[in-house]
N, C-alpha and C positions, 0 to 999 in steps of 0.2 A: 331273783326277786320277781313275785309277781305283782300285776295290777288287780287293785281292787276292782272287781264287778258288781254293778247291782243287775237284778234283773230286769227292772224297768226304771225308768227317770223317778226322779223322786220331785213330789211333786215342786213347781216352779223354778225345778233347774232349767228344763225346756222351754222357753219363754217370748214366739220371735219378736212380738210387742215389747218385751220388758227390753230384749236385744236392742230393737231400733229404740228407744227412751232413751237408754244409757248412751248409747251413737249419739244423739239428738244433743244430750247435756254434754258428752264430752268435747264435741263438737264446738257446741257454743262457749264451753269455759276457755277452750285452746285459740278460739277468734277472738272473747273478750282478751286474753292477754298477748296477742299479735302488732305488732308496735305498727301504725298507720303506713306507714312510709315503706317499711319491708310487704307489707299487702299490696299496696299499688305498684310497688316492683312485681313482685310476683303475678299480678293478675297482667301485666305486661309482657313479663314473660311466656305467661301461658298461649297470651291472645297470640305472640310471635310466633310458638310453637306450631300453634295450630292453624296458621295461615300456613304452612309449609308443609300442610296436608300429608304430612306423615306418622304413624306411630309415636307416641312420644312417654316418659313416664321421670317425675320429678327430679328422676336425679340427671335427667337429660337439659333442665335447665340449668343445673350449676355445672355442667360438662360444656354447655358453650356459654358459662359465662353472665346468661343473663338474670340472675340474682344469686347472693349469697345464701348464704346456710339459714335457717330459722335458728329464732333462740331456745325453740322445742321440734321435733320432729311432728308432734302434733300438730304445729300449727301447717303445716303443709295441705291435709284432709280437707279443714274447711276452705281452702282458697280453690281445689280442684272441683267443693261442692260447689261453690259458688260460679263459677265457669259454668258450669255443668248446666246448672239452673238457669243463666244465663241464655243458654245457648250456644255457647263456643267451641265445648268440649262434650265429646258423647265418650263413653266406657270401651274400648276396643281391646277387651278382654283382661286375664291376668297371667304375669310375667315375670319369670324373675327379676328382682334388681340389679340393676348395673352395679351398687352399691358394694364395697367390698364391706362395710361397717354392719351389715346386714345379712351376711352370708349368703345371699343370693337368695333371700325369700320372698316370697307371691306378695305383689303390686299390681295395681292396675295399671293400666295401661289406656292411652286416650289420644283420640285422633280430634282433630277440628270439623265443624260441621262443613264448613265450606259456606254456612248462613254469612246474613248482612253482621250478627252481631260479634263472629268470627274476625270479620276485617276491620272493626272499628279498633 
């Protein structure tokens, strides 16, 4: 079997605007249904993470324990954006998952800044 080719994109398949949009909204719908309590665990977690100035990537929080599972794996994205935006966590590349549920596919990966908003 082979794959279909076109010869060139058809138009508004290529899109990096419409790309980041859709990010933007799925984002926001995975945060609006994030239950308060598992947020501020997690944003907890992260801050712990990344005082200990190492590599870290989500599924290294529930490996030592410091928050439970989501009740969506999407709600994970907007908590590391939020860090992120914060100042806590910067991007230190992408890695496979530790995750066996995931067969080892590309995640970021994210270090602490070492900033004041890291240790708070």
């Amino acid at each position: 079997m082979t794959q279909l080719q076109f010869p060139l994109p058809i138009p508004g398949t290529v899109s990096p605007a419409a790309g980041e949009a859709a990010k933007a909204d799925g984002m926001a719908a995975a945060q609006s249904a994030t239950p308060i309590t598992w947020a501020a665990a997690c944003q907890n977690a992260i801050r712990e993470m990344a005082r200990r100035g190492k590599p870290f990537q989500a599924a290294d929080l529930l490996a030592e324990g410091l928050v439970d599972e989501p009740a969506s794996p999407a709600q994970w994205g907007p908590q590391f954006g939020i860090a992120a935006k914060a100042g806590v966590i910067q991007q230190a590349g992408a890695v496979p998952s530790k995750r066996a549920t995931v067969h080892r596919s590309l995640c970021r990966q994210w270090i602490g800044t070492g900033t004041r908003e890291a240790a708070a």
